[in-house]
C-alpha positions as CSV (number, residue, x, y, z in Angstrom):
1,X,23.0,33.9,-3.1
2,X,24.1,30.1,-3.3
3,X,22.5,27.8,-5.5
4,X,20.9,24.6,-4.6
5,X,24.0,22.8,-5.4
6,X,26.4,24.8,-3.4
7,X,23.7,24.2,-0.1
8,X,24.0,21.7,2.6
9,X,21.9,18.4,2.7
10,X,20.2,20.2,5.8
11,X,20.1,23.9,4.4
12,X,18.1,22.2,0.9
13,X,15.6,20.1,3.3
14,X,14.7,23.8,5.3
15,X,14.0,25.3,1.4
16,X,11.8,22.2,0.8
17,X,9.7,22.3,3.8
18,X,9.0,25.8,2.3
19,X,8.0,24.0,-0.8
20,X,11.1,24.9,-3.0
21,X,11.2,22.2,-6.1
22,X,15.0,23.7,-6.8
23,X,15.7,21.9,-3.2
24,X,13.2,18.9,-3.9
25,X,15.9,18.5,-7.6
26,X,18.6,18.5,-5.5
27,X,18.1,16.7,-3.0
28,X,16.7,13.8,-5.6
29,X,19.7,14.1,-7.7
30,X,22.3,14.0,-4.6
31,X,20.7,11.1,-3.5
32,X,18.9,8.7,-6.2
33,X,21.2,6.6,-7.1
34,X,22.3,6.0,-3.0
35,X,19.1,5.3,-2.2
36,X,18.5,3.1,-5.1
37,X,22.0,1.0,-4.7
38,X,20.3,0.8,-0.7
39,X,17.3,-0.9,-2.2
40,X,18.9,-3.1,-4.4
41,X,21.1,-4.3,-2.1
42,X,18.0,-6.1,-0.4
43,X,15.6,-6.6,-2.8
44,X,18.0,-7.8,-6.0
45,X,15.5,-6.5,-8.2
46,X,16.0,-3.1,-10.1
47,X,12.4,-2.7,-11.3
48,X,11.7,-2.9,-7.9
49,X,14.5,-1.2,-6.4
50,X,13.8,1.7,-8.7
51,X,9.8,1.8,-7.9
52,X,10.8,2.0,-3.7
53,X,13.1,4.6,-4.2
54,X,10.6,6.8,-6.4
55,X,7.8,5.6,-3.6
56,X,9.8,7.4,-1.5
57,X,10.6,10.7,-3.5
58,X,7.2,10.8,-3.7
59,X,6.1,10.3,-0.1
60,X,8.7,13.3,0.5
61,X,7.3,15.7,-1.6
62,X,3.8,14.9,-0.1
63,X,4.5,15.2,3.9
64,X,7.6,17.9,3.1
65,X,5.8,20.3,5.6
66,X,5.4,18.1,8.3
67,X,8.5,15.7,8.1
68,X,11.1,16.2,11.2
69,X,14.3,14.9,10.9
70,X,16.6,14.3,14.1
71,X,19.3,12.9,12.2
72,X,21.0,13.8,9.0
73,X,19.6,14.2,5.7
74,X,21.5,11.2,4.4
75,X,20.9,9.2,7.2
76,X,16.9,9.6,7.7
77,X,16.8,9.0,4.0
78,X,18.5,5.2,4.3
79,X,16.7,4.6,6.9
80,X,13.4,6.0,5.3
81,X,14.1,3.3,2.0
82,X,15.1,0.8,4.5
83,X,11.3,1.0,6.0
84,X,9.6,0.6,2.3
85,X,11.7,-1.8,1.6
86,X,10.6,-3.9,4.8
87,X,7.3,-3.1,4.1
88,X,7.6,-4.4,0.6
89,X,9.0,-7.9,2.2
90,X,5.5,-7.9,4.3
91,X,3.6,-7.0,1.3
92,X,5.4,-9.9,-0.5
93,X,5.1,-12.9,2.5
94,X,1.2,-11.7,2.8
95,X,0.4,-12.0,-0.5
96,X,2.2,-15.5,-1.2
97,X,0.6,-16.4,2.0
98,X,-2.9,-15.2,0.1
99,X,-2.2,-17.5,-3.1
100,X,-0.8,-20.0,-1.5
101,X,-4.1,-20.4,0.6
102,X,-6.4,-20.2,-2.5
103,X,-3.8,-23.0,-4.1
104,X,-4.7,-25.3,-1.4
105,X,-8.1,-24.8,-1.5
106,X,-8.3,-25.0,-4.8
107,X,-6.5,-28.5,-4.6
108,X,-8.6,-29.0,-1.7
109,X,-12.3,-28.7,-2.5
110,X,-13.5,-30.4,-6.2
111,X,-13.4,-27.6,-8.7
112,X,-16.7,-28.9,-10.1
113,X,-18.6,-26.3,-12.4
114,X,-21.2,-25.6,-10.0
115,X,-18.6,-24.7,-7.8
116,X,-17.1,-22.5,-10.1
117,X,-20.4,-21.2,-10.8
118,X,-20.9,-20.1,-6.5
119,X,-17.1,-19.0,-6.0
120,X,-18.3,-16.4,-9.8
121,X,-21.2,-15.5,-7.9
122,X,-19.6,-14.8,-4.6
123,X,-16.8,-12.7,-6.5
124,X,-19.3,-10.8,-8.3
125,X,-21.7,-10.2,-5.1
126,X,-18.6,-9.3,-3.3
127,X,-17.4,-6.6,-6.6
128,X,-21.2,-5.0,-6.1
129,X,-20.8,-4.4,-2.8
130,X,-17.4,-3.1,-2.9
131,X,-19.0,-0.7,-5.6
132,X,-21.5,0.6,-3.4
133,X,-19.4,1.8,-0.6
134,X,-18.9,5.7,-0.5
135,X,-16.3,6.9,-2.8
136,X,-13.4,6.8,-0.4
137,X,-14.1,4.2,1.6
138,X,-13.9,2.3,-1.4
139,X,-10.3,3.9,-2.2
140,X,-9.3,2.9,1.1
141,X,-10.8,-0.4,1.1
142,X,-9.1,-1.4,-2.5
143,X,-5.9,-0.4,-1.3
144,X,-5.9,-2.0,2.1
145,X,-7.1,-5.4,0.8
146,X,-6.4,-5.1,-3.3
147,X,-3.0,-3.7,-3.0
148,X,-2.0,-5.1,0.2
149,X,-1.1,-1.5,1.4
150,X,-0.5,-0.8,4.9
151,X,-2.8,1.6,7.2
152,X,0.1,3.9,7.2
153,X,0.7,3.9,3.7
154,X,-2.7,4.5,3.0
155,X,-3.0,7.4,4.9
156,X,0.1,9.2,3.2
157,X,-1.2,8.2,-0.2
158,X,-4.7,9.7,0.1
159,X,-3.5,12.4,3.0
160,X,-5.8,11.6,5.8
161,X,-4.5,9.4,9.4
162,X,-4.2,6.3,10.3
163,X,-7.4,6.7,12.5
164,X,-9.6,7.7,9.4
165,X,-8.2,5.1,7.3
166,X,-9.4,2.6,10.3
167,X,-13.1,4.2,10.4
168,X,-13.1,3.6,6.7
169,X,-12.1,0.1,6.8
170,X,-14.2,-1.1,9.5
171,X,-17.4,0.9,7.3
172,X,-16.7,-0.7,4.5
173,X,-16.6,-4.4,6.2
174,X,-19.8,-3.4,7.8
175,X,-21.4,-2.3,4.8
176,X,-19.8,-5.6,2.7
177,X,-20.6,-8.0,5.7
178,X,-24.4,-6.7,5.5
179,X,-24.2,-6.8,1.6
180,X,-23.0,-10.5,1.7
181,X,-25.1,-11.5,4.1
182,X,-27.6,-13.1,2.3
183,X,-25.6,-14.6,-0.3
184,X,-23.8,-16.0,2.4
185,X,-26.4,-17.6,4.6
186,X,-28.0,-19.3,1.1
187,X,-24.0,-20.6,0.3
188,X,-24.1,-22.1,3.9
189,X,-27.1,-24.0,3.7
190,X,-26.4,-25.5,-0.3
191,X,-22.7,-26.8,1.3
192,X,-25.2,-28.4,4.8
193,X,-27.4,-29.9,2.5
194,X,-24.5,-31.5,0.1
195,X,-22.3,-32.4,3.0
């Protein structure tokens, strides 16, 4: 019998659909540091580089049973990385446009301490209700719009779809949107009246 090093890229991917962590090594150790030079390449970080390509070890193992591949091994791993590492660049561009957003206002609106004092409030109001959402809904939530984590990311993390992940976003702005309601409607009318 061959050993996993002696097996074809393709022959080792069969074994780990069937869950075989000797194929799983092999296939990691055959192709780290490819996939890893890949990342680099484009995001000229190694921290990073290194976190993308164990992101995607990772998402592997997890969908193993269900992954197709129509190409080669080699080939629908590249172009695997390539995908996380795109997403990374959205991740990156949405969140500087986040802070970038809260600079301006920030620069925009007098950071008085009664301000300070409503923005604390809202935070805090807006923490509660986050806490009160069902226990994963409030996974999904946190990732979606803590981590900056795409629908389709989500769903492989926590192994349920895309659809599911959807439900449980637009539950928990439902359930936040009713929670902040009335701290809301109060912030409105304080900002009419000092207009």
């Amino acid at each position: 019998m061959n050993t996993p090093e002696q097996l074809s890229d393709e022959d080792l991917f069969k074994l780990l659909k069937n869950n075989d962590i000797k194929a799983f090594d092999e296939l990691y150790s055959r192709y780290w540091s490819v996939l890893f030079s890949a990342a680099y390449r484009r995001v000229k970080s190694r921290e990073i580089a290194e976190e993308i390509v164990q992101e995607y070890f990772v998402s592997l193992w997890k969908t193993r049973a269900t992954t197709v591949i129509n190409t080669s091994v080699a080939a629908y791993f590249k172009s695997s990385v390539r995908y996380i590492v795109i997403s990374y660049y959205q991740k990156e561009c949405l969140h500087k446009n986040y802070t970038e957003s809260i600079t301006h206002l920030s620069r925009v609106y007098d950071n008085s301490t009664e301000q300070e004092v409503e923005l604390r409030d809202l935070v805090l109001n807006l923490e509660e209700g986050i806490s009160l959402l069902p226990d994963k809904c409030r996974s999904v939530f946190e990732l979606s719009r803590k981590q900056f984590q795409s629908n389709k990311q989500i769903a492989l993390q926590l192994g349920i779809s895309e659809k599911t992940v959807e439900n449980h976003l637009t539950k928990a702005l439902k359930i936040l949107k009713l929670h902040l309601k009335e701290f809301i409607t109060i912030l409105l009318i304080w900002v009419m009246i000092n207009i």
